[in-house]
C-alpha positions in Angstrom: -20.9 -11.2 -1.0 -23.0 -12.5 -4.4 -21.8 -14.6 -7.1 -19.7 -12.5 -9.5 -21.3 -12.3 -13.0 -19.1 -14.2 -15.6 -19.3 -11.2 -18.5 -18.2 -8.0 -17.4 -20.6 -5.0 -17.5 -20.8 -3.0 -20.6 -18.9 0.4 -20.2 -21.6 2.4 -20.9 -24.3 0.2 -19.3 -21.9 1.1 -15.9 -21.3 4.8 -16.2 -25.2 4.7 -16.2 -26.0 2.9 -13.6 -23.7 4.7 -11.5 -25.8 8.2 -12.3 -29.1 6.5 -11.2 -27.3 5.2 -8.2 -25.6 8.9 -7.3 -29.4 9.9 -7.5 -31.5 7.4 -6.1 -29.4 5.5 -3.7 -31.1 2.7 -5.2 -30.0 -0.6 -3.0 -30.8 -2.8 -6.2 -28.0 -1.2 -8.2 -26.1 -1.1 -5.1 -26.1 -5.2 -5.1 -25.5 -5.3 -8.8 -22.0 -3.6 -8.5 -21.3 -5.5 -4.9 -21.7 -8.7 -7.1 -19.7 -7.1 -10.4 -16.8 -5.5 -8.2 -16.7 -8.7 -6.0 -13.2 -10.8 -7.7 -11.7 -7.3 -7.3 -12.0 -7.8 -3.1 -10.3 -11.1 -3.6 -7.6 -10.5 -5.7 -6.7 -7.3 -3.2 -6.6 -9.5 -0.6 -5.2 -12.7 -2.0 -2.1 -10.0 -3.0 -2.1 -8.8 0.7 -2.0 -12.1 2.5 1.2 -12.7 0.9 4.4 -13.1 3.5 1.6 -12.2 6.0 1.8 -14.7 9.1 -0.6 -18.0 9.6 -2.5 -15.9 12.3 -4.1 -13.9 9.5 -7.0 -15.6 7.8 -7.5 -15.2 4.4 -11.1 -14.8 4.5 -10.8 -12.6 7.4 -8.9 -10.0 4.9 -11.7 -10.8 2.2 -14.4 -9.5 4.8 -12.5 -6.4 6.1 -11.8 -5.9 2.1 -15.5 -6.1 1.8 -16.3 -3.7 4.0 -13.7 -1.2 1.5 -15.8 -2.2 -1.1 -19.0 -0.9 0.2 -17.5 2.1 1.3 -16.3 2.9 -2.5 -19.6 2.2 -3.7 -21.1 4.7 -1.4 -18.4 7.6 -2.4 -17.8 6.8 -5.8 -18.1 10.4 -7.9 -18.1 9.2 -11.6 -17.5 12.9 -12.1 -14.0 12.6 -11.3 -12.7 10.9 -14.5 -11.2 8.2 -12.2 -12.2 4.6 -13.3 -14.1 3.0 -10.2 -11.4 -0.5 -10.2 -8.9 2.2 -9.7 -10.6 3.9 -6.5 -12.1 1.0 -5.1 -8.5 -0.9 -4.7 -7.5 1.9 -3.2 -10.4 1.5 -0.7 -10.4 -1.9 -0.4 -6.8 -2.2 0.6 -7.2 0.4 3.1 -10.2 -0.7 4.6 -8.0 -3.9 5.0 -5.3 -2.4 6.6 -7.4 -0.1 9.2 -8.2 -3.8 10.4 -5.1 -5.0 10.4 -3.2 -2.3 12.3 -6.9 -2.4 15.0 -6.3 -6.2 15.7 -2.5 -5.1 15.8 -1.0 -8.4 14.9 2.7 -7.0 14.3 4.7 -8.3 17.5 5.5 -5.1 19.4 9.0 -6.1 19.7 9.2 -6.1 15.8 7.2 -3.0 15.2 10.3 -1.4 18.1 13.1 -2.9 15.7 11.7 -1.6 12.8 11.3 2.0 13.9 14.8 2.0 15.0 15.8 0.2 11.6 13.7 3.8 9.7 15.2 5.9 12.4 18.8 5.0 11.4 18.5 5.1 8.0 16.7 8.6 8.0 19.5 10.0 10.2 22.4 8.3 8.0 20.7 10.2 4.7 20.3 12.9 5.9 23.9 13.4 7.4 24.9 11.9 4.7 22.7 13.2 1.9 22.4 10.3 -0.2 21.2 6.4 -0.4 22.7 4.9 2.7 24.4 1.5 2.0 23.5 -1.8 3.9 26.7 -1.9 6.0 26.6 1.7 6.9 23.1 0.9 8.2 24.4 -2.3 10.1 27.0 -0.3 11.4 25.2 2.7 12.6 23.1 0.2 14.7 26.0 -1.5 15.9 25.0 -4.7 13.7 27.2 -7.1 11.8 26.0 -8.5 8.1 24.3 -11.1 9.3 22.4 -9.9 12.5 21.6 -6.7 10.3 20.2 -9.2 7.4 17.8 -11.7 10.6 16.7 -8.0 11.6 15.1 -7.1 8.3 14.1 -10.9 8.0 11.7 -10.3 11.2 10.5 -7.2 10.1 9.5 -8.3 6.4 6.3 -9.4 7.4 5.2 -5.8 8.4 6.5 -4.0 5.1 3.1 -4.4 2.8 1.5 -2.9 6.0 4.0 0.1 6.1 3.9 1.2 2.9 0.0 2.1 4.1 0.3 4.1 7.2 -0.9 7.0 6.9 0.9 10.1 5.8 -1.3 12.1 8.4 -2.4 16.0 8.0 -2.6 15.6 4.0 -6.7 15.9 5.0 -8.0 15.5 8.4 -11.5 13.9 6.8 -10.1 11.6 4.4 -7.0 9.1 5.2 -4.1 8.9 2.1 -1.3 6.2 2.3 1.7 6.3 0.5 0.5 3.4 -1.6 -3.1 5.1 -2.3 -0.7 8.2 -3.5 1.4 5.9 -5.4 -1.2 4.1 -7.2 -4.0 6.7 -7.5 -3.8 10.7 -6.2 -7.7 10.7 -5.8 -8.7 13.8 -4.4 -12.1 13.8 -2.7 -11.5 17.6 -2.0 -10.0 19.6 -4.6 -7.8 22.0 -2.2 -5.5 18.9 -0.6 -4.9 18.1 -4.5 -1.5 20.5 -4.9 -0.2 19.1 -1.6 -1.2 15.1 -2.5 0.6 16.1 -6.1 3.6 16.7 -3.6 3.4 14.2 -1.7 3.5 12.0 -5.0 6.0 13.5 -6.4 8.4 13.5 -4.0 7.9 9.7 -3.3 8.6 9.1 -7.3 12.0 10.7 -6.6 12.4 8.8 -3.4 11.7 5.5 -5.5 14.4 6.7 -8.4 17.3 7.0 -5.7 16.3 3.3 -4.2 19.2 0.7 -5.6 18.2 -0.7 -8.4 17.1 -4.8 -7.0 14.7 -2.9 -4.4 13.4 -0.2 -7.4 12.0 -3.1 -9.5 10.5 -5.3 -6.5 8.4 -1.4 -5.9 7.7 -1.5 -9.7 6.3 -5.4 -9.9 4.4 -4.8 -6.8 2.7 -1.6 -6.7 2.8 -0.9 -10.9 2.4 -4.8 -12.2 0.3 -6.0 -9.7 2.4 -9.0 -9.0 2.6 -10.8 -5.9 6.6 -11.5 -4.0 6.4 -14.8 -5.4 5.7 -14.0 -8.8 8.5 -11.1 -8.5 10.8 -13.9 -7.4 10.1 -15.5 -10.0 10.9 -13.1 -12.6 13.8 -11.8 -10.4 15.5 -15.5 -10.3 15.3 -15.1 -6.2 13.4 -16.6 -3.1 10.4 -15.6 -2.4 12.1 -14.7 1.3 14.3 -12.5 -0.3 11.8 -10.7 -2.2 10.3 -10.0 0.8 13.7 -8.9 2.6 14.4 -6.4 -0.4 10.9 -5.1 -0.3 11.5 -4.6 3.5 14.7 -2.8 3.0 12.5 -0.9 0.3 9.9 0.2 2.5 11.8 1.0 5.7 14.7 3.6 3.3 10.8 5.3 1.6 9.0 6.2 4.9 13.2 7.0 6.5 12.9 9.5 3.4 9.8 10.6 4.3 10.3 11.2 7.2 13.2 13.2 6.6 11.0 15.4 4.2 8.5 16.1 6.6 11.2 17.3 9.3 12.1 19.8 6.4 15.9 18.4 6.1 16.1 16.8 2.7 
């Protein structure tokens, strides 16, 4: 990717250039946002590669990010009232994950305890129908404290990733993660919009009912745009147990989700 430009484009200047581009395609103006929109690639993936494992090369995330980039260019709709920063992290960190979950660097071993960790929970809430706590979790899986807290430890590393798999049959011709739906309910086709408004909704309320430490790791992450360690920061903890919280976070959202879909809760 080009040099990014040090002054950022004029508002107006950009709304239109994106018209002429809509129309003509035109690869010159095509370059010109690749170069302006370039930073953005970085800074999605400098916030991914966080708590992700040695394996997983920065500038490997900067080029599957790039290829996100490219593909918002090419769908943008200016039309939409949507700012294109908005839509295009939204890309960008999908096209990132899509990678990600191709080259499928979670263990399988860890991607087993995880499901099981999301399975328990969802059948504790909804037996239960409230927040489950962490020893009634432990307990369920026949865990004490401290094997139940190495468990979520080993699975932390995946929790970024599983806030983005995809809530499937929202639209069969344009995937939607819980974090796009979080951050941004861009609709490319107006009839999915009711149900993505849903789907929104429903994880706001799943976010209120989180204890409070994990509701303001969600907050800083997804809201703030700050990375674990600069939540850790803020929250006086480790880094680690950032990561741990947003784990715990992550696994009681998609156990809720789960149980929505399966039309108990």
């Amino acid at each position: 990717m080009g040099m990014a430009s040090k002054e950022p484009m004029d508002e107006k200047v950009e709304e239109r250039l994106w018209l002429e581009y809509r129309r003509t395609k035109d690869q010159k103006i095509r370059e010109t946002f690749v170069i302006q929109y370039s930073p953005l690639v970085k800074f999605v993936a400098g916030k991914v590669a966080v708590g992700m494992p040695h394996n997983v090369e920065f500038d490997d995330l900067v080029g599957f990010g790039s290829i996100g980039l490219l593909d918002a260019i090419d769908k943008y709709d200016p039309d939409r009232g949507v700012k294109f920063k908005t839509y295009a992290v939204t890309r960008i960190r999908g096209a990132i994950f899509d990678e990600l979950r191709q080259i499928d660097w979670v263990p399988r071993s860890v991607r087993k305890k995880a499901k099981e960790l999301e399975e328990a929970i969802a059948n504790l809430e909804s037996q239960m129908g409230r927040t489950a706590t962490d020893q009634e979790i432990a307990s369920s899986m026949g865990l004490d404290d401290e094997e139940y807290s190495k468990t979520v430890m080993r699975i932390s590393a995946t929790s970024i990733v599983s806030l983005n798999e995809v809530w499937s049959g929202v639209d069969e011709n344009e995937k939607n993660s819980i974090g796009d739906t979080i951050e941004s309910p861009v609709s490319l086709h107006p009839d999915v919009m009711v149900e993505k408004d849903e789907i929104r909704r429903v994880i706001i309320d799943a976010i209120k009912e989180l204890p409070e430490k994990e509701k303001q790791i969600l907050v800083l992450y997804w809201y703030e745009d700050l990375t674990l360690k600069e939540i850790g920061e803020v929250m006086k903890v480790t880094e680690s147990r950032v990561s741990q919280l947003h784990s715990k976070a992550m696994l009681r959202l998609r156990a809720k989700l789960t149980n929505v879909r399966k039309g108990i809760m």
